[in-house]
Structure formats: structure tokens, C-alpha cells
C-alpha positions as CSV (number, residue, x, y, z in Angstrom):
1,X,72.1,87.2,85.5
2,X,73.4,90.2,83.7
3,X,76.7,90.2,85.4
4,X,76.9,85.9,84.2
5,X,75.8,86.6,80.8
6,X,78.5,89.4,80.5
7,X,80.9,87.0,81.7
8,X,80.2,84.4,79.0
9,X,80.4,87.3,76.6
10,X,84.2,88.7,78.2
11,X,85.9,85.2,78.5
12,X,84.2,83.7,74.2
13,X,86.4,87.4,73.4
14,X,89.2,87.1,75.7
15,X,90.3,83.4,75.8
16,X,90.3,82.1,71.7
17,X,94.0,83.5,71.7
18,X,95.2,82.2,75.1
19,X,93.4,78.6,74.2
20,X,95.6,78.5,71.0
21,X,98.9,79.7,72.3
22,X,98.9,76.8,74.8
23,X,97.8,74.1,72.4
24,X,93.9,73.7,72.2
25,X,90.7,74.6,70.6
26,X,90.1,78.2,69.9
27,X,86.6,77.5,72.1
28,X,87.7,75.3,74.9
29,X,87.2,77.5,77.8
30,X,85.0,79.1,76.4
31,X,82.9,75.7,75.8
32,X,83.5,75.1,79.5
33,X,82.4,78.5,80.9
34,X,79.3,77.4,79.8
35,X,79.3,73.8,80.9
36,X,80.1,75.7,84.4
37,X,77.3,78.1,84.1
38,X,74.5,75.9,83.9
39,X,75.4,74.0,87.4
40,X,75.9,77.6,88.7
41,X,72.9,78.8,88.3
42,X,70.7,75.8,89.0
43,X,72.7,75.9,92.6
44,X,72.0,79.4,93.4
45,X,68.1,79.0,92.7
46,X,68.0,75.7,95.3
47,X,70.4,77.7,97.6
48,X,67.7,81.1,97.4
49,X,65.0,78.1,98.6
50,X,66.8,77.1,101.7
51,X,65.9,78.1,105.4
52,X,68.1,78.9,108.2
53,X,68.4,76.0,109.6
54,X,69.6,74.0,106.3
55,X,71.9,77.2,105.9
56,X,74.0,76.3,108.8
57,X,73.8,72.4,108.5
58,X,75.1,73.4,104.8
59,X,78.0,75.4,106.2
60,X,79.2,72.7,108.6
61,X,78.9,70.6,105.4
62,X,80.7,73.1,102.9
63,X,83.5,74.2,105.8
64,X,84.4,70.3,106.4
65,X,84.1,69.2,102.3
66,X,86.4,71.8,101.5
67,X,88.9,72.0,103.8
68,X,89.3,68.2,103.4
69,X,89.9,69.2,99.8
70,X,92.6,71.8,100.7
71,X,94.4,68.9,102.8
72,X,94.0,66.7,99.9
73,X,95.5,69.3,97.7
74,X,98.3,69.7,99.4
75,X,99.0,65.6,100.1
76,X,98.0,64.6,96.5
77,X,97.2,67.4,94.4
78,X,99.0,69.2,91.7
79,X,101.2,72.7,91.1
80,X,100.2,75.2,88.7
81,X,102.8,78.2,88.4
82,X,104.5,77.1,92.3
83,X,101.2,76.8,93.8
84,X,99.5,73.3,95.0
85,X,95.8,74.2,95.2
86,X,94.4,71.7,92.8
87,X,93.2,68.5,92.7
88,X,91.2,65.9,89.9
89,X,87.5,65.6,90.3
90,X,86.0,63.1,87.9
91,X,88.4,64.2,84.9
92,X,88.4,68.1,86.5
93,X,90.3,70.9,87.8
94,X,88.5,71.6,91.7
95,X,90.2,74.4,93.9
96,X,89.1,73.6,97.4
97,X,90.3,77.0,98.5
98,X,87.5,78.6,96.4
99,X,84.7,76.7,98.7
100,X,86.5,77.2,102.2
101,X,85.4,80.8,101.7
102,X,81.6,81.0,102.0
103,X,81.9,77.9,104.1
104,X,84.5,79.6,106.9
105,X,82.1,83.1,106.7
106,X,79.5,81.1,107.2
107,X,80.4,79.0,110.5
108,X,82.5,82.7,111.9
109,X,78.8,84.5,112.0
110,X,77.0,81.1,113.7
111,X,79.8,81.2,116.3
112,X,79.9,85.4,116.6
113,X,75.8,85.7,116.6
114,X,75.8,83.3,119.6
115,X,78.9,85.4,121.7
116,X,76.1,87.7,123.5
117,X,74.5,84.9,124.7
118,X,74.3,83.6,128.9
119,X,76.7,80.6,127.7
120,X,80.3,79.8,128.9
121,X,81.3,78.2,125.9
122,X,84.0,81.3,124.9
123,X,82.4,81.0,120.7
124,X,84.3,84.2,119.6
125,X,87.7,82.2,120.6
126,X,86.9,79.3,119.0
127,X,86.1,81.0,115.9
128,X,89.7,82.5,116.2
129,X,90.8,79.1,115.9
130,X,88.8,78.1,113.3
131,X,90.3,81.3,111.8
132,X,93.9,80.2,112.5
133,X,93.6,76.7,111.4
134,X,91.6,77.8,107.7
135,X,94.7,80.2,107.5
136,X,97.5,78.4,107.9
137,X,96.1,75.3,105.6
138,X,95.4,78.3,103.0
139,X,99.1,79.6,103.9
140,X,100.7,76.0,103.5
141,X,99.1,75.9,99.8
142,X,100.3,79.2,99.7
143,X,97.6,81.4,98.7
144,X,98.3,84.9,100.4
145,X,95.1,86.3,98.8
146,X,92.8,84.3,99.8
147,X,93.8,84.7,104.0
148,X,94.4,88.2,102.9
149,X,90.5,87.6,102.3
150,X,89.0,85.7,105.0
151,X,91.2,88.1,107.2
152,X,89.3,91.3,106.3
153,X,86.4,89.6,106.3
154,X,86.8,88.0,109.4
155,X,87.8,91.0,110.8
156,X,84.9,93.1,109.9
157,X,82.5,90.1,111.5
158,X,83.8,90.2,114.6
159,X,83.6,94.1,114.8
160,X,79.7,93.9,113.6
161,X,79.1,91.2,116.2
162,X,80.5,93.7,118.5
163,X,83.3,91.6,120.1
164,X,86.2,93.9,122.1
165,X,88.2,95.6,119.9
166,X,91.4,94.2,120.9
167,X,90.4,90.7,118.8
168,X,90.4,93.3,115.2
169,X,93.8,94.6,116.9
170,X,94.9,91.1,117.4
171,X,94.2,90.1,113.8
172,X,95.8,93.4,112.7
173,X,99.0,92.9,114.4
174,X,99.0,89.2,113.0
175,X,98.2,90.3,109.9
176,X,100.7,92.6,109.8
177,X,103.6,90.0,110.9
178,X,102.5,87.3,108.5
179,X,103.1,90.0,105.7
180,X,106.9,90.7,107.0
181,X,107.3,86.9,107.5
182,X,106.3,85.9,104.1
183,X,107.8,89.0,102.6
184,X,111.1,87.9,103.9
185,X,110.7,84.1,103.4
186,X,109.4,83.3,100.5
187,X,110.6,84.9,97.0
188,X,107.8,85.1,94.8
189,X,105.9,87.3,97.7
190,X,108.8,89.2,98.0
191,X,109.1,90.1,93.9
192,X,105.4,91.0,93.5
193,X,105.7,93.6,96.6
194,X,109.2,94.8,95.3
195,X,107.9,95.0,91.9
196,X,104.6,97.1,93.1
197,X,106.6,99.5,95.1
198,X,109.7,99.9,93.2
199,X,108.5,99.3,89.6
200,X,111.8,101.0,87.9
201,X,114.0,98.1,86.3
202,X,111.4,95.3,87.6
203,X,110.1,92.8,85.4
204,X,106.3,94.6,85.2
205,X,105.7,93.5,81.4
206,X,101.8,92.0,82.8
207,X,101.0,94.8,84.6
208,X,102.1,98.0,82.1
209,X,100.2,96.1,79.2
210,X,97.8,95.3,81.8
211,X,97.2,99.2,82.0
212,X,98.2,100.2,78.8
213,X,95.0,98.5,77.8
214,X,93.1,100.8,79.9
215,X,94.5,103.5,77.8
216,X,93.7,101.3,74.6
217,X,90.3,101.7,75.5
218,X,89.9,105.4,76.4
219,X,86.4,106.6,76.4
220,X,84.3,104.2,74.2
221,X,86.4,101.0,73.8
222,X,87.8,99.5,71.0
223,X,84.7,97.4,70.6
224,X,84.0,93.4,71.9
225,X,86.5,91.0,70.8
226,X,88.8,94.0,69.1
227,X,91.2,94.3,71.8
228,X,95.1,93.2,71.5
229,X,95.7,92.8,75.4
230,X,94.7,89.4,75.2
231,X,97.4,88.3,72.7
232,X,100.1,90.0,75.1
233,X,98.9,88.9,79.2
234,X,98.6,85.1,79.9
235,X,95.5,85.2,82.2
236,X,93.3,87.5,80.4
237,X,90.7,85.2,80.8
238,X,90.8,84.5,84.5
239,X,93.1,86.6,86.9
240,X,93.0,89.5,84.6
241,X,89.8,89.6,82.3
242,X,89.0,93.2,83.8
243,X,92.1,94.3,81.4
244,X,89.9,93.4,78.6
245,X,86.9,94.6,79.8
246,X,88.9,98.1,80.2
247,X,90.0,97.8,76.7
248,X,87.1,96.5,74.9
249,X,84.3,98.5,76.5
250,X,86.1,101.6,77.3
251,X,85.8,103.9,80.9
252,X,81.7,104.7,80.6
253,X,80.9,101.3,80.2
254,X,83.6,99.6,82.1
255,X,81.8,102.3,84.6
256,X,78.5,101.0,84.1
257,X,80.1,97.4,85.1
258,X,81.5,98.5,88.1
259,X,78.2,100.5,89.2
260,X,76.4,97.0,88.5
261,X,78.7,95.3,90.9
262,X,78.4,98.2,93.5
263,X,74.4,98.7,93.1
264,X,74.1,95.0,94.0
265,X,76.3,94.8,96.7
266,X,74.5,98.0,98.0
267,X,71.5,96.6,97.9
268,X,72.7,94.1,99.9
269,X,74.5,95.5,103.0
270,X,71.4,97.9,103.2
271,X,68.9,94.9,103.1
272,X,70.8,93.0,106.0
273,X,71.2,96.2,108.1
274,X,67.2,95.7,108.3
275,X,67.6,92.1,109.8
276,X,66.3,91.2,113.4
277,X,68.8,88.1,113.4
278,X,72.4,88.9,114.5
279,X,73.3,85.3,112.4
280,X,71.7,86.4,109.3
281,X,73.1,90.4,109.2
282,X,76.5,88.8,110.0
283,X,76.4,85.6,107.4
284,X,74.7,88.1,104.7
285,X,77.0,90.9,105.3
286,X,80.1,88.5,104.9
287,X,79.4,86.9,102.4
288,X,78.6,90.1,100.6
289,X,82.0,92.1,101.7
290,X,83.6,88.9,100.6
291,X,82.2,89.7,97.4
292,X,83.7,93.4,97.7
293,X,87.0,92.4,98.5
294,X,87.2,90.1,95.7
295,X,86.2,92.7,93.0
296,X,88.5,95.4,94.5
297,X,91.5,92.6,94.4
298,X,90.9,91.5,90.9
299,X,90.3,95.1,89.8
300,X,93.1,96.4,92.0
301,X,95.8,94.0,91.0
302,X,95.0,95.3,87.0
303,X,94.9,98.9,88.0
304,X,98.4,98.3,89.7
305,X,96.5,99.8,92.9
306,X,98.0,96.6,95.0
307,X,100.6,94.4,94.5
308,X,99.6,92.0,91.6
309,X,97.5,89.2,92.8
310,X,95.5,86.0,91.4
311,X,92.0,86.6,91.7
312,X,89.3,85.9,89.5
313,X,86.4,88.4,89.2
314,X,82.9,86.5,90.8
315,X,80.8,85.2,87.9
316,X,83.0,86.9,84.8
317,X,86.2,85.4,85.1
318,X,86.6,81.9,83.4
319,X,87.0,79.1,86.2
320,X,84.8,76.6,87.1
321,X,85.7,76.2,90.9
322,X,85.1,80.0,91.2
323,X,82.2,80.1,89.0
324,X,80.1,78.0,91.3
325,X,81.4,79.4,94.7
326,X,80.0,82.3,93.4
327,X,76.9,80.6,92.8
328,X,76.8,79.1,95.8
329,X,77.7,82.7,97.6
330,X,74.7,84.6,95.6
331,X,71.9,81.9,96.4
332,X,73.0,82.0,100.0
333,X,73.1,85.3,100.0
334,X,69.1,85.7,98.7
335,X,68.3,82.8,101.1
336,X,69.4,84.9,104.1
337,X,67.4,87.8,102.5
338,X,64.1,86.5,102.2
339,X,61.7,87.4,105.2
340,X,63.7,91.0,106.1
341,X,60.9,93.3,106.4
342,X,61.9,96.2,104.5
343,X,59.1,98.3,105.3
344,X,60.0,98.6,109.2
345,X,62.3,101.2,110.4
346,X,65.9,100.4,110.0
347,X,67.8,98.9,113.0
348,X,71.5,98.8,113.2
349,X,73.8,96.2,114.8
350,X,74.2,97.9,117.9
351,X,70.2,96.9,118.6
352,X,70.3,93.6,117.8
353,X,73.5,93.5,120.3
354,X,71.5,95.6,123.1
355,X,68.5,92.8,122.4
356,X,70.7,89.9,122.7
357,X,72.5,91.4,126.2
């Protein structure tokens, strides 16, 4: 609730300017941040009710919803900066892509927690599939990040669920060639990763005021809504709003933000470690790395640690799409928490896996 309210905060200082320069009211996005919030929150509390059995019925649900959205995106949806990943929703913006997420994390740990099991239905390669299929729709959009995503997270699902090894060295190596493919085929990617890795005489106008707000902001910031970064980058309320937050609140309390974000997330992967359900430490540990690789893209790509990519930051960034995936992500997240005995001794994976065998 800390980490929403901050948000609300972040994008009422760091949109006013962007609103203007495109044409609208000073408090539009702001006004709509809002208007996102309250669904947001009332989904995560009815999400935090729901047992496992609704969880996976509401995966199946989210997976199928969302990926016909991504197809629908792509047949009759619109492009924003050469991207198609939009379509109208009763008057609207909706990214599909944003949904897939939690949805695809969600079905990959159903399928993984039953591998161990005396069945020959072979679930770890059908949740490759599922993998391949959710990639290339995301590809055909394209949105890099967000299989960049999924990957890692798939990735560290099937080594939790304690599949061979060769399946993380099989995504690897695809990985690996679908980053020399695109690199080479398609121009944008190519820019961004020539950009990050030979800056000198590149067009990196974002990304230095990007971090020259960091060293606007120095020790203490120059205060809430006194930052000029947002008059200068054109996403400062979405893709990069942790540019203002540098600026505006300064290293030890941009510090404090971050440790928020990393106390929770914590606090998570510890609580799940504690489960006795292979489903739920998988689903719960997704979700929440999900969460983690977000945050370190979004704060990366500002930072100029990775090539510069889209992302928004869960529950601070202005979007409404993301703002309730995130909602969605949390309440599932305290739903797969509730009845882990935290008083018993800690048991790892590699029980559960003996247990299952």
C-alpha cells in the first residue's frame, strides 16, 4: 500500500509536463492513475481470498483471456512507437501482454509441480510448448522484454521443479540465438544494443539525462515535484519514472525505495521456501522473481546497466494495464501464502522433490 501510494505521489509530480507537451490536461494521467488504483486494489484483496483450486481454474482463465488479446492485438490493434500491443476496451488502452505474464507463470508451475509424478503425460514438454508458443506471439508483437521475462522466469521454474538441467541449457542456447537473430534482423533491437555498448557518437540523449538526473539528485534530492528531468525524457511517467524518483528524492531515499521493494520480495521467496506444495513454492516464487526482474529492468534500463528497455515499475509507474497485473500478481501472491506454517523448520525444494519421487 506504501509502494501504491508512492506511485500516485511519483506519476501527480512526473506527468503535469509530459500531459501538456502532448496536448492535454495538466492532470490526466494523473486523474487516471487513480481511476486505475481503485480496481487494483479491490482485485488484489478478492485474489488474497482465493483457494488453490480457484487459483489454477483462474490461470487457465487469465492464460487463455490474454493471449486471445495478444492475437487480437496483433490482427486488429494499434501501434504506438513501431510496436502493436494495444487494443480498445470500452473507450481504453488494454496491453494483453501485461496479463500473459502471471497467467503463463502460473499454468508453467501447475504443469512443473506435477513432472515427479507416476504419469506418462511428458508435463515439463508441454510446458516448453506453452513456453514457445507465448514467446513467439510476444515476439510477433515484438516485445523483446517481455520473453526476455518469462524466459528467466521460466527458466528458474523448471530448475526449482528440479527438471534435468539440459531444459535451462536448452532455453539458454535459444535464448541466446533469438538475441543474435533479432540483433541482426530487426533495426530498432539492433540500435538500443549498439547504443548501450558503443555509446560514443550514438543518439543517447534519454539515457544521459536519464542519469544525469541521478546526479541532479545527489544525496537528499531536489525535493517532490522540483526535478527538471521530466521536462527533458518523454516517458518519465511510465518507462522511466525511477529517473525522477532518483532526482527528486535523492540516493538515501531512493535507497529506502529500493529496500522496500527488496524487503517484500524477501519476505516472499523466504515464506514460499517454507511451503509443503511443490505448485504453490513454484507459482509463489514466480510470480515473485517476476516481480524482481521487472524492477531490475525498469531500474536497469535508467541506470544504463542494460540496454534501454520499456518497462514500467509494478505499482509506481503510470499504466493501467500494468497497474492491475500487478494487482492481480500481489493478491495471488498472498493467496498462495496463506496456510505456510512459518513456525515449522524450513524445507527446501529438494524435499518436496524427494517426497513427490
Amino acid at each position: 500500500m506504501i509502494l501504491a501510494l508512492f506511485g500516485v505521489v511519483m506519476v501527480a509530480t512526473a506527468s503535469p509536463s509530459v500531459a501538456v507537451r502532448i496536448g492535454l490536461d495538466g492532470y490526466h494521467f494523473v486523474l487516471r492513475h487513480v481511476l486505475f488504483l481503485v480496481p487494483t486494489i479491490g482485485i488484489l484483496v478478492i485474489l488474497a481470498f482465493a483457494d488453490i483450486q480457484n487459483i489454477k481454474i483462474f490461470a487457465l482463465l487469465l492464460f487463455i483471456g490474454a493471449t486471445i488479446g495478444v492475437i487480437l492485438s496483433l490482427t486488429s490493434g494499434y501501434e504506438i512507437k513501431g510496436a502493436t500491443r494495444w487494443i480498445r476496451v470500452l473507450g481504453f488502452s488494454v496491453q494483453p501482454s501485461e496479463f500473459v505474464k502471471p497467467g503463463f507463470i502460473l499454468l508453467s508451475a501447475i504443469l512443473l509441480s506435477m513432472q515427479h509424478r507416476a504419469t506418462k503425460i511428458p508435463n515439463v514438454i508441454i510446458a516448453l510448448c506453452l513456453y514457445i508458443v507465448t514467446a513467439g506471439l510476444l515476439i510477433s508483437q515484438p516485445d523483446f522484454g517481455m520473453v526476455f521475462l518469462i524466459s528467466v522466469v521460466f527458466a528458474m521454474q523448471i530448475f526449482i521443479a528440479g527438471c534435468p538441467l539440459r531444459y535451462v541449457a536448452l532455453l539458454a542456447i535459444v535464448g541466446v540465438v533469438g538475441v543474435l537473430i533479432a540483433y541482426v534482423s530487426l533495426g530498432h533491437v539492433q540500435s538500443r544494443i549498439d547504443r548501450f555498448l558503443f555509446p560514443e557518437g550514438a543518439d543517447t540523449y534519454q539515457i544521459d539525462q536519464s542519469k544525469q538526473a541521478f546526479v541532479n539528485g545527489g544525496l537528499i534530492g531536489v525535493g517532490p515535484g522540483q526535478g527538471s528531468v521530466k521536462n527533458s525524457v518523454p516517458d518519465v511517467h511510465s518507462d522511466f519514472i525511477f529517473t525522477a524518483v532518483g532526482e527528486e528524492w535523492g540516493f538515501l531515499l531512493t535507497s529506502l525505495f529500493v529496500g522496500i521493494f527488496g524487503l517484500i520480495l524477501y519476505r516472499f521467496f523466504t515464506h514460499f521456501t517454507r511451503s509443503d506444495n511443490l505448485f504453490v513454492m513454484l507459482a509463489g516464487s514466480g510470480l515473485t522473481f517476476m516481480i524482481v526482474v521487472q524492477c531490475f529492468i525498469h531500474m536497469g534500463s535508467a541506470m544504463q546497466l542494460i540496454p534501454a528497455k520499456g518497462m514500467t515499475l509494478p505499482l509506481i509507474s503510470y499504466g493501467g494495464s500494468s497497474m492491475i497485473a500487478a494487482g492481480i500478481t500481489f493478491g495471488l501472491i498472498l493467496a498462495l501464502s496463506r496456510g505456510i506454517n512459518e513456525d515449522r523448520k524450513r524445507s527446501t525444494w529438494r524435499y518436496l522433490l524427494k517426497r513427490e519421487n
